[in-house]
N, C-alpha and C positions, 0 to 999 in steps of 0.2 A: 504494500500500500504506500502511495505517494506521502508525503511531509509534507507538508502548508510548511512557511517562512516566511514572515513581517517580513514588510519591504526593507527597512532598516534596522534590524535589531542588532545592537553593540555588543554580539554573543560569538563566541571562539566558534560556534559553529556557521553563523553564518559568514564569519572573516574563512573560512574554510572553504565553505563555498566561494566564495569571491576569488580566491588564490587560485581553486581546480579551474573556474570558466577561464580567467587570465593564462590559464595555461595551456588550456585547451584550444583557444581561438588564436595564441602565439604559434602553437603548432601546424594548426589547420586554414589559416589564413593567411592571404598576402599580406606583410606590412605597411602596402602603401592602403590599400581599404580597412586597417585598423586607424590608420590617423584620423582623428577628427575633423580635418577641414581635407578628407579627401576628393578629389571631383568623379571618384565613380556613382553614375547613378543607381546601381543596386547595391550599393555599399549596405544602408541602412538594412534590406533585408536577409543579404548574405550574412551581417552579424548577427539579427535577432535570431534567426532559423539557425546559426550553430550556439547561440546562447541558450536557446530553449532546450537543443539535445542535449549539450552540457549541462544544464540543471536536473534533465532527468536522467540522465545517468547517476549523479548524484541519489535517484529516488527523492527528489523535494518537487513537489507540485509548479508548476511554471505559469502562476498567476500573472495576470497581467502587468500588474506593479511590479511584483518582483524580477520579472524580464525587464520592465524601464527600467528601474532602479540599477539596476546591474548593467545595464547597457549606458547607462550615463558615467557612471562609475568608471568602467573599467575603458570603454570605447571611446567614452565622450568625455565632457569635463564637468561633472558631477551637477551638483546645483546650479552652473553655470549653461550647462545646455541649455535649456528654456531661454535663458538670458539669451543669449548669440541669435537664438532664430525667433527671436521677437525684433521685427521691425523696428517696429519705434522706439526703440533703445539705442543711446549713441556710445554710450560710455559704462562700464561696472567696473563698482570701485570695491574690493573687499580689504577692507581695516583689519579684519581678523576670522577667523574661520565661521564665529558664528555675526559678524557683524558685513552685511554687505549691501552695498546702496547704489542704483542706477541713475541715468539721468535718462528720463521718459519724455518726449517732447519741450526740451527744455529744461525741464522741475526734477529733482534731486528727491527720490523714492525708497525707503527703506524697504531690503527686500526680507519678511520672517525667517525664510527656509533658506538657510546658511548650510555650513558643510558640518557633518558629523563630528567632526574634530579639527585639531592642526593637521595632524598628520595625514587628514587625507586632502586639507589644503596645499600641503607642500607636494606632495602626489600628484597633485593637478599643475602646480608651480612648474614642477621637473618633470612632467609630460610635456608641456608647453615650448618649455627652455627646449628638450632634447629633439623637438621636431623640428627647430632650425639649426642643430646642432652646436647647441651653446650648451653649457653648463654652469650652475649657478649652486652656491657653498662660502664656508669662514672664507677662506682666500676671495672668491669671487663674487663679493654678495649683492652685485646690482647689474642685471640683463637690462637691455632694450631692444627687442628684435619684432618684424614684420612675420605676422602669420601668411601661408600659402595664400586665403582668401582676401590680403592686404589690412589688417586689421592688426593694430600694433598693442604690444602686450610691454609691460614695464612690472620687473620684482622685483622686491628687495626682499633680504634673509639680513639675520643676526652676523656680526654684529651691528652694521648700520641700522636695522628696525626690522619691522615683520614679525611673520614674512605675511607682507602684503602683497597683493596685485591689482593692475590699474591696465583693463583692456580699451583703447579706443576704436570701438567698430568702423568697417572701413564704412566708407560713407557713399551711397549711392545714389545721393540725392542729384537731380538734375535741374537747373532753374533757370531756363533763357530769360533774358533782360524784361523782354516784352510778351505778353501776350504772343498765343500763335496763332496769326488767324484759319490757318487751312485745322489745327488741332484747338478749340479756345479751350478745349477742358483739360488741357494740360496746366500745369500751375507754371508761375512764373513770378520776376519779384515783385512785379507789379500788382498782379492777382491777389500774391498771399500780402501786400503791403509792406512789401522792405524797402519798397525808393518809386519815387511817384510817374507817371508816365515819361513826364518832361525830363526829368534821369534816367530814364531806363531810354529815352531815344537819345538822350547827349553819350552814355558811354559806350551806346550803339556803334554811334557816329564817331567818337571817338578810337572805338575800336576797328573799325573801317579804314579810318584817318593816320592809320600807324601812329597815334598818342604810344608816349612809353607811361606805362603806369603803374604808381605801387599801393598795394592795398596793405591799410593798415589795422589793428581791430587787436583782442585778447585772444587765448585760449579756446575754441570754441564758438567764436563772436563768426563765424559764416567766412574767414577770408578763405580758403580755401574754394567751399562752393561758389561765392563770386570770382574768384579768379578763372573757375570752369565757365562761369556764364561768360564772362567777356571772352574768352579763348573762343565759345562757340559763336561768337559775333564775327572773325576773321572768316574772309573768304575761300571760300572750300579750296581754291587753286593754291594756296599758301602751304609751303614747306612749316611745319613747327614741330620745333624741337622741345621737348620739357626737361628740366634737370630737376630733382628730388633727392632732399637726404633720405628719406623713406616714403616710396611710391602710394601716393594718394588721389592724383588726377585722372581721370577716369574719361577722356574728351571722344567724341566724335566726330572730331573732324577726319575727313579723308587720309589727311596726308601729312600723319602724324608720327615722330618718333621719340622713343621715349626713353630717357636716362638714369638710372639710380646708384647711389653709393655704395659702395662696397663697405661693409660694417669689419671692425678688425676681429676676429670669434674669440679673441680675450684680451680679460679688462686688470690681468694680474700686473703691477706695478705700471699702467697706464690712466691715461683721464677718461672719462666712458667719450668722450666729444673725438679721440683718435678714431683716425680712417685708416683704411687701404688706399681707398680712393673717395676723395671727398669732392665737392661741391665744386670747388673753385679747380680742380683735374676736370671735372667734369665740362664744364662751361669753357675753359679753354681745349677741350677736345670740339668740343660740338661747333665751334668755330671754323674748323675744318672741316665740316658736313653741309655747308652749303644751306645755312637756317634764313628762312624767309621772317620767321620770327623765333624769338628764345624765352622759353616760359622758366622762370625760376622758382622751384613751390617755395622756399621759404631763405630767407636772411637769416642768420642766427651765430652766426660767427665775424671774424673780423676779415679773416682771408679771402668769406665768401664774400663778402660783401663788397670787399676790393675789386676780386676777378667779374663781381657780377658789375659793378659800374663799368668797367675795362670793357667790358664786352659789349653791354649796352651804346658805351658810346665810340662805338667802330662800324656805325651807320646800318645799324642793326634792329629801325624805328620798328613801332610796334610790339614792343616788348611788356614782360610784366613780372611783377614778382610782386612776394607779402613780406609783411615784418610786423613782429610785435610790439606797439605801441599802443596809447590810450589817446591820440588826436593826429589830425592831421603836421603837425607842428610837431609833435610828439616822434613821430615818423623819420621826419628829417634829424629828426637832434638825436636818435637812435642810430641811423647810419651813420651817421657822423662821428659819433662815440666809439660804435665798433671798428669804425678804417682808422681811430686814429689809436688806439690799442697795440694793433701791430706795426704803423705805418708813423711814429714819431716825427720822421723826416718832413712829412706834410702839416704843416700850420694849419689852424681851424680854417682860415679864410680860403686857402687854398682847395681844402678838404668841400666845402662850403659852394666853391664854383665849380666844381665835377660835378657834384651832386645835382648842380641847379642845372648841368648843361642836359644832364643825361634823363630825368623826369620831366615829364610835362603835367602831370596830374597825378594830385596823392587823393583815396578813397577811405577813409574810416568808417568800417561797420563796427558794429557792439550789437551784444545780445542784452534784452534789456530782463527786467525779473518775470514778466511772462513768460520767457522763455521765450521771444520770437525775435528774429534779428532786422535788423535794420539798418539803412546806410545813412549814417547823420551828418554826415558832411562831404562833398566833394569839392576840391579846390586846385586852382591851376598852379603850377609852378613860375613864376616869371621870371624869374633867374636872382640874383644876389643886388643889393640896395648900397647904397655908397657907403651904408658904415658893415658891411658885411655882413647884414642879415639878411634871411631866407625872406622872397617878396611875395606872398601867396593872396592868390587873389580867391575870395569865395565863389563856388558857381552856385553850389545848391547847401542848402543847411536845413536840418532837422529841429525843429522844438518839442518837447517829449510832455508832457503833464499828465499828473496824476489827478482823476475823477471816481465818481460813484462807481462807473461801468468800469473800471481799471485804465489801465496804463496808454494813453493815446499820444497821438504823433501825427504834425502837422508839417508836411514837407513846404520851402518856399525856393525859389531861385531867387538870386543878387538882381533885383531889375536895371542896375548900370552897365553886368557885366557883358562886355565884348572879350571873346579869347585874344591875347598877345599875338606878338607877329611870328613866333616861330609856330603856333598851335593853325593860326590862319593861312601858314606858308603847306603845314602839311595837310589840311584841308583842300587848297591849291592842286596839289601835286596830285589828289584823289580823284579829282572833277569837281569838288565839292565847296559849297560856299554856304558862310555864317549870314543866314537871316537872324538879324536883331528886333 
């Protein structure tokens, strides 16, 4: 007669059972359909159908719970399953094995059903680490690596803390500027209310216009998916090239090639920020590929941020990259900061007129406490002012207040502004002319 077994009982015999199937399904199946982000599509049934023989061979009943349960467990990443294939989850953060919190449309959600213990938290930590073949311990207590499905994972172990983990799901969100009109039920930032008509056809036109442009914004705050929408504004005949410390762009455009970093696979007596091949290898390789445009996903060091000016301004218009800052203003006094970290030899002002030659328009989004994001500012660059400050002229600006109904947002444009003569020259050079 079969055995019944709770889906979770913290009993030597059901740890018994869990050891035989883990052995079972090591022997009898390929390892690449054990991984959990594997791309076969009969993965899921090829494990449950040898999960369930292996339970009865055991002689324990093969309820339904107790094949989930065990198939999360030992195939999948425990309590974390459900998380991963719930859509509108961007981020899970686990503090501690029974303390773990998502971020669900925005808002930060405590989730009850945590992991049995530490130790099957660290099981899931060192499942995770060992499927991009890194390894994580006292010596090497803090990974940061790209899951197969692009979705990046960060742990830390003792003695730095933990052992924590902190997944950011890869993100597949899609948002053209504008409405589409052959698709209108598709969303866009205008539909869902991230930047108002008359911004969504200026960074259009912008992005038409070969504008080089840097999007600025926190954690989170959308720069990445707006950098997808403007890239989806360039002209399908256009060569782009993207370069990434860890692959997140996700574009459809035609005639697209895509570059990412080579991560170093240990972090023993290094800074976790070493490369093999970093950002700024990168951006001066792809120079020699013949780029119509060169998308840079993120600023974040001093070298990158060097090679990435250098390369922008080698007449390589139409460019874009993010960087983390809290304003448009904010943005520039960040790059600024990081070239001049490694690059002492260059004076602020100097630093200051590179910068001003090679942007023509900074964009700061923020995610506000609803949780929805928003573009609250876009402004032109107009180059450097005679006592050597940055001259930025407003295009569009957001006002945010708070009411009975929640959190609203009142887009306006500058009604003086006309674009400068370099933004009006590549306008020119499109066919294209500023109606005031």
């Amino acid at each position: 007669m079969l055995a019944e077994v709770t889906a979770r009982p913290p009993t030597a015999e059901s740890e018994a059972l869990r050891n035989f199937v883990r052995a079972q399904l090591t022997l009898e199946v390929d390892p690449d359909v054990i991984n959990p982000f594997s791309k076969n599509v009969n993965r899921d049934q090829i494990l449950r159908d040898r999960i369930r023989a292996a339970v009865m061979q055991r002689d324990f009943f093969p309820t339904p719970l107790l094949l989930e349960t065990l198939f999360d467990e030992i195939v999948g990443l425990g309590p974390l399953e459900p998380l991963m294939a719930d859509p509108d989850i961007t981020d899970i953060l686990v503090n501690r094995f029974d303390e773990i919190y998502v971020e669900r449309r925005g808002h930060l959600e405590f989730i009850p059903h945590g992991f049995r213990d530490q130790a099957q938290l660290e099981q899931v930590i060192q499942k995770l680490v060992a499927l991009v073949g890194r390894e994580i311990n006292l010596d090497k207590p803090l990974v940061d690596a790209r899951m197969v499905d692009g979705s990046r994972a960060n742990a830390v172990y003792a003695p730095v803390g933990g052992p924590t983990l902190c997944i950011r799901k890869f993100n597949r969100l899609r948002l053209d500027l504008l409405p589409d009109k052959r698709h209108p039920e598709l969303p866009s930032w205008v539909s869902t209310g991230g930047i108002s008509a008359e911004m969504g056809g200026y960074l259009e036109a912008m992005a038409i216009a070969r504008a080089n442009i840097l999007i600025a914004g926190a954690t989170g705050s959308g720069k990445s998916t707006l950098l997808r929408s403007v890239v989806s504004a360039f002209p399908d005949d256009e060569r782009v090239i993207t370069i990434e410390d860890t692959a997140e762009l996700e574009l459809d455009n035609p005639h697209w090639v895509k570059l990412e970093c080579v991560h170093s696979g240990e972090l023993a007596g290094k800074t976790t920020q070493e490369r093999r091949l970093d950002v700024a290898d990168l951006v001066q390789n792809a120079l020699r590929m013949r780029p119509d445009r060169l998308i840079i996903g993120e600023i974040r060091h001093s070298k990158e941020a060097y090679y990435a000016l250098e390369a922008l301004n080698t007449g390589h218009d139409g460019s874009a990259t993010t960087i983390h800052a809290g304003s448009c203003e904010d943005a520039l006094a960040r790059l600024e900061l990081l070239i001049s970290r490694d690059f002492a030899q260059l004076s602020p002002a100097e630093i200051r007129r590179y910068v001003a030659r090679v942007f023509d328009l900074v964009v700061f989004v923020s995610r506000l406490r609803n949780g929805r994001r928003y573009v609250l500012e876009i402004a032109e660059l107009l180059g450097v002012g005679p006592d050597d400050r940055y001259q930025l002229a407003t295009v569009f600006s957001a006002e945010v207040s708070n009411d009975a109904q929640g959190i609203s947002v009142d887009f306006s444009g500058a009604p003086a502004y006309r674009p400068g003569s370099r933004l009006l020259r590549k306008l020119q050079l499109q066919g294209m002319r500023w109606m005031s």
